[in-house]
N, C-alpha and C positions, 0 to 999 in steps of 0.2 A: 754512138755519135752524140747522142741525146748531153752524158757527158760531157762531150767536148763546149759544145753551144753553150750550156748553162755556165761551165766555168769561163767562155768568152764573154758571156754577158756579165758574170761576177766581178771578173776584172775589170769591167769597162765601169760600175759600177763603185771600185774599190780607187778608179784612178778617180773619178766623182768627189769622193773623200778626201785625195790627197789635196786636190784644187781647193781646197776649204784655206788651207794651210798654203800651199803655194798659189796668188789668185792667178799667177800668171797662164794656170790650169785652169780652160771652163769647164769650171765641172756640171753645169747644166749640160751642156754639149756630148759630154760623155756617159749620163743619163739618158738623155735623148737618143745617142747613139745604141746603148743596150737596148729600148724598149720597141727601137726598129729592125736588130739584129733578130731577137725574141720572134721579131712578124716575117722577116725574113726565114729566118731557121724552121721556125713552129705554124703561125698563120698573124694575120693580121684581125681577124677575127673580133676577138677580145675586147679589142681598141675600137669602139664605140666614140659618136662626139661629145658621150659625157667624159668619158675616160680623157678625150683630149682637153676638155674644156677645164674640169678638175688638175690636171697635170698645168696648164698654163695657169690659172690661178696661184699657184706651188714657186710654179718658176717666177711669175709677176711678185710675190712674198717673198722669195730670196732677194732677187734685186732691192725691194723694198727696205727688209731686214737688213742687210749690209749698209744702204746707206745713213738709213736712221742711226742704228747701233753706232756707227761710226761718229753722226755730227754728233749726236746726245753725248758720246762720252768726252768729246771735245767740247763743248756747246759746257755741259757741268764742271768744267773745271776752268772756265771763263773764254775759251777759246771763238776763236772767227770762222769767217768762210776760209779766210787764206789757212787756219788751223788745218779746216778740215781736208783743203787741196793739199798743202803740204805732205797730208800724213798721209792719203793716197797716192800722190807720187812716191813717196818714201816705201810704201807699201808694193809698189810693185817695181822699184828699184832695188830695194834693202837686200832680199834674196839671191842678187848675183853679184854684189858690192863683196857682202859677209854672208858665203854660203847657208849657215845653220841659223844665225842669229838675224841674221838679216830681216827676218819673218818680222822684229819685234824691237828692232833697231831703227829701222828704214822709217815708220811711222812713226814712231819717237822723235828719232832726228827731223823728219821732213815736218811736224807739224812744230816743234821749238825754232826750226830755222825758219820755217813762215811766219812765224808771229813776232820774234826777233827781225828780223829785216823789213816787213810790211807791214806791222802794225807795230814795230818799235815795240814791243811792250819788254817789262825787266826782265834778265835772266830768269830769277826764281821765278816769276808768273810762266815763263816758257816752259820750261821745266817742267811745273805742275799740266800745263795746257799737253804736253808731249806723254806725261802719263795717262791721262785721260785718251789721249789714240791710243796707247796700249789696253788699255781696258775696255774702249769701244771696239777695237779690231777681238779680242778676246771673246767680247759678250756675242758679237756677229759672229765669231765662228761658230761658238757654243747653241745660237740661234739657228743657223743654216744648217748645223747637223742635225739636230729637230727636225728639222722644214726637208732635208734630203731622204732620213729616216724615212717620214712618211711618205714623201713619195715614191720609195722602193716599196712600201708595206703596200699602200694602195695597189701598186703595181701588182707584185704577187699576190695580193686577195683576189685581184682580175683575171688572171690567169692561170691560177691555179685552182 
């Protein structure tokens, strides 16, 4: 049975990851849900209020990471607030507009069509403002897998 539980927690763990990539997935949520399953299954033991307190630090750093990462790389390549709203609506529209591409389209498009319509600026500065949500959304994924890493690694140094 032992078995079974770890690979419920692995997946729950593995869908954590895919929410990186699709945000419409919390992947905190399903982080959180493994290391309750782990107390269910096993004991709750483990989970100490420093373990909680470190784990909320982790999760306070993701949210952080995603939205820095995001203005910064809009912000460097001249963009706005309305950049940076755009490319987050785009971001969690993009993925069911264009299935695959969506991921990396949707922020694209949603921070050129904000800065095009609300701050009037030219095509080509749009353009460039819309690459930079692509490579801010990029650098935050690259970042939160970091920041998710650890807190699975913390996780199993605690319990195992």
């Amino acid at each position: 049975m032992e078995i079974v539980y770890w690979s419920i927690i692995s997946i729950l763990f593995i869908i954590g990851f895919v929410g990186l990539v699709y945000p419409i997935i919390p992947s905190v949520l399903f982080l959180l849900a493994g290391y309750i399953l782990y107390g269910v299954f096993f004991s709750f033991e483990p989970f100490g209020w420093f373990f909680w307190i470190i784990q909320s630090l982790f999760i306070i750093l993701l949210f952080v990471a995603d939205y820095i990462a995001n203005m910064i790389g809009i912000q460097k390549y001249g963009g706005s607030k309305a950049g940076v709203w755009g490319s987050t609506i785009g971001l969690l529209v993009g993925p069911f507009v264009i299935p695959f591409l969506g991921i990396l389209i949707g922020p694209f498009i949603g921070a050129v069509g904000a800065e095009l319509l609300i701050n009037k600026r030219e095509f080509k500065d749009s353009i460039k403002i819309g690459f930079g949500s692509v490579v801010g959304f990029v650098s935050s994924v690259i970042t939160k897998t970091i920041i998710q890493i650890l807190m699975i690694v913390y996780f199993l140094f605690v319990v195992l």
